[in-house]
N, C-alpha and C positions, 0 to 999 in steps of 0.2 A: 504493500500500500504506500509506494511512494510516487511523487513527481517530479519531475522533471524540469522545474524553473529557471530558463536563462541559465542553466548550468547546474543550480543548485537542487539538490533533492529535498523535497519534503513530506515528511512523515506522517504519512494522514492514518495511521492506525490508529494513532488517539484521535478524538476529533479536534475540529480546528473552527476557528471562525472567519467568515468571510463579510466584512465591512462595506453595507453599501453607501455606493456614492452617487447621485445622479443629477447630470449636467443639464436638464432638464428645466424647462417652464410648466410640464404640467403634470410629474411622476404623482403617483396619488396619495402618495404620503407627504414629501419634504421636494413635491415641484416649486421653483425659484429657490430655493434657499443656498446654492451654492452657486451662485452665478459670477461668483467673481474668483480670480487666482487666491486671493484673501480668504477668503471663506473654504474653499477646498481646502488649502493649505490647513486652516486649524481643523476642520472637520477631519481631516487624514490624520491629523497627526496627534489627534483625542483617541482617532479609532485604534491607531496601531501603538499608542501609550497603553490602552484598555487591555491591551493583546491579542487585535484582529493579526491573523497571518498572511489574509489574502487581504485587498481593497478591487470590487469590484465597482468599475464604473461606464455608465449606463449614459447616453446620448442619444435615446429613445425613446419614448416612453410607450413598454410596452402594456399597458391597463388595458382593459372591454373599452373600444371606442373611440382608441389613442386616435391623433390627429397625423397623421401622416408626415416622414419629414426627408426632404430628398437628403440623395447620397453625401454632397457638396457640404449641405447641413449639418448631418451630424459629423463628416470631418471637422467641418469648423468650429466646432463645438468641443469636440474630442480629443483631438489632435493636440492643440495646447497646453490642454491638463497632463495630458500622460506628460508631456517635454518637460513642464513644471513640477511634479511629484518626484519621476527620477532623479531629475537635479539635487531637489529639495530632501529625499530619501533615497539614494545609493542602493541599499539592499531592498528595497520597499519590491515585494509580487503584486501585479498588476495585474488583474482579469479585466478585460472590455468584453461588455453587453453587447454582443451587436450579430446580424444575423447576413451581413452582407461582406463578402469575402472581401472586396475592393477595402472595407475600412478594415478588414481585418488587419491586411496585407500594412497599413501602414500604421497601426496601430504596434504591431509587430514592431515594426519598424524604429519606432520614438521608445520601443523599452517595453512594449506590454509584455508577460508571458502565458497568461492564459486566455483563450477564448470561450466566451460563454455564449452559445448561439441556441436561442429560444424555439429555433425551428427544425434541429439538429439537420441544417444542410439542405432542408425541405424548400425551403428560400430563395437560396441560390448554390444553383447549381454546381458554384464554384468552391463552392466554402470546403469543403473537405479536402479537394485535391490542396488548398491554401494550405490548411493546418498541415498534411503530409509533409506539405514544400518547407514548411519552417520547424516540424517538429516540435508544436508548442500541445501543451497538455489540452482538451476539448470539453468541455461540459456540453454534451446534448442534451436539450429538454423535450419532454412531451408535450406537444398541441400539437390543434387540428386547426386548419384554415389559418388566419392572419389574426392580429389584435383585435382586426375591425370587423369581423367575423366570428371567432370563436366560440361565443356564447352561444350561438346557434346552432354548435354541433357540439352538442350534450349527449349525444344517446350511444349505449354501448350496447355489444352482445354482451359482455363479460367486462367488467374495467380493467380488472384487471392481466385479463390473459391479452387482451386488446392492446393495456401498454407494453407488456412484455413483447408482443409480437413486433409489436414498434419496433420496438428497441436489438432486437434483435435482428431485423431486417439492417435499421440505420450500424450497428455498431460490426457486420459485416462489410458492408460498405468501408466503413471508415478504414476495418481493418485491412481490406482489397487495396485500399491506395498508400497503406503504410502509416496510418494514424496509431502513437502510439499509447500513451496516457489520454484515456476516455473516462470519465466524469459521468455519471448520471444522474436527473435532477427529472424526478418525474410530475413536474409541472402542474402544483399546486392553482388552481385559480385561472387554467389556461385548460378552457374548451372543458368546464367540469363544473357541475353543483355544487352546494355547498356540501350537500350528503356524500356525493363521490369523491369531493375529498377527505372526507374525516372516515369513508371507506379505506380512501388508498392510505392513509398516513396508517389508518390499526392496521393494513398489511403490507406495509413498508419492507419488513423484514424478509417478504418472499423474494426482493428482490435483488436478496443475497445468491440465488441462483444464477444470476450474471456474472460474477465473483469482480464486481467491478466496484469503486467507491461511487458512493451516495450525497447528494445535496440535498438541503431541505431546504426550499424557499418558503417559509411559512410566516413570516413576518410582517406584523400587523395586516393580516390581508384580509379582504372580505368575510372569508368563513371561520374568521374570527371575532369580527369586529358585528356583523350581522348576524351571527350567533347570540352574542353578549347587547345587541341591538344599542350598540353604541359606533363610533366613530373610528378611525386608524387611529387620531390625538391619543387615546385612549385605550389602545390595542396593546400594550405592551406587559400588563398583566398574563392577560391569552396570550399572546407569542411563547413568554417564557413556559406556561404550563403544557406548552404543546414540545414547545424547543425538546424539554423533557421526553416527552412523548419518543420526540422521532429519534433523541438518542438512544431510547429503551428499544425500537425498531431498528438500529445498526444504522444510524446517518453518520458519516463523517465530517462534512460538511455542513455548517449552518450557516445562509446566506441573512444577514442580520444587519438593519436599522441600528439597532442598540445594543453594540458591542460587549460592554462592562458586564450587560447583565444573562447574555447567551455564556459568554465566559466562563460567569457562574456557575450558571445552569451545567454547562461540563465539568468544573470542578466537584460539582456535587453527586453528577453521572458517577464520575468517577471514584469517588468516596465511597458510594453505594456498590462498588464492582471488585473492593480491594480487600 
């Protein structure tokens, strides 16, 4: 359970935390709040004081209904911040959000090392032979159709044999063109009710049959926050009792708003397991 970052290996059999950042005007939790080098710079370096290991950041927002934002866009967007964080952080690991090979390629480029693509490759067609080409670790996620679309395609035979097959199909693929660290992140909130996810998260564990490491995006997200009939503001209670959750289900990864207290939540995992 290791990866592969810009040279360095890291150890994902404990779990770890992954810090989100998003350069966004309309992400649904903290859209505008980093819009300047100033503001990322302390938000990054609150997150990776806390003990994030990764900082993933995001130049899209992908919600139910996002607004569409050309390629041009989210480089200009993107592109800056990575140049600023590695400067400003030397060993700082980088994941960019992004589901379009072209940004991967120079996201790569300015320092990122991991790519997090929401559409595992479904998107564009180029994105995997990309990751092959630079041999940077992959997080595929599960959905169906686009941001602007997904909600519409809720219905499964099975959910769960449904995403496995996904995934299975996508992560031969990947392995066909020489992708080597794959990431699975089975897509919380993307093309799923709020039942079908608190389905898949109590059987998170089956998809240890992959024998691949696990992300959990579950933070402050709707079938949390809509559950508890409250807001994301407020979603950070749930996040952590779920955080819980998908540790007890084998996640290694936890993609997390609020670093300090996912952290936690793994120190106490782990107390519980020793």
């Amino acid at each position: 359970m290791t990866l592969n970052c810009n040279g360095k290996l890291v150890d994902i059999s404990s779990p770890k935390v992954m810090g989100i950042l998003n350069v966004t005007p309309d992400s649904f939790f903290d859209g505008g709040a980093y819009n300047s080098d100033s503001h990322c710079l302390k938000q990054v370096e609150k997150m990776l004081s806390e003990g994030a290991t990764f900082i993933d950041i995001g130049a899209y927002s992908s919600k139910p209904n996002a607004t569409t934002v050309s390629t041009n866009e989210e480089l200009e967007r993107i592109i800056p911040v990575i140049k600023v964080l590695v400067e400003s952080f030397p060993d700082i690991i980088l994941s960019v959000d992004t589901f379009r090979a072209e940004v991967a390629k120079h996201a790569i480029a300015a320092g990122a090392a991991i790519i997090n693509d929401i559409s595992a490759g479904h998107l564009d067609v180029n994105m995997l032979k990309t990751i092959a080409d630079y041999n940077v670790p992959y997080i595929m996620m599960h959905m169906r159709g686009t941001p602007q679309t997904m909600q519409q395609q809720t219905e499964y035979d099975d959910l769960l044999k449904d995403i496995l097959l996904y995934f299975s199909e996508r992560i031969q693929a990947a392995r066909a063109l020489g992708v080597n660290d794959i990431i699975l992140d089975p897509g919380f909130g993307f093309a799923k009710t709020t039942a079908q996810n608190f389905e898949l998260l109590n059987k998170l564990d089956d998809f240890k049959i992959t024998d691949l490491p696990l992300l959990a995006g579950i933070s402050r997200k709707s079938m949390i926050y809509k559950t508890l009939n409250t807001t994301p503001k407020y979603a950070l209670n749930g996040t952590t009792a779920l955080h819980m959750i998908a540790l007890e289900r084998g996640a290694h990864i936890l993609r997390a708003h609020d670093v300090k207290e996912a952290v936690e939540a793994i120190t106490l995992h782990h107390q519980l397991h020793t």
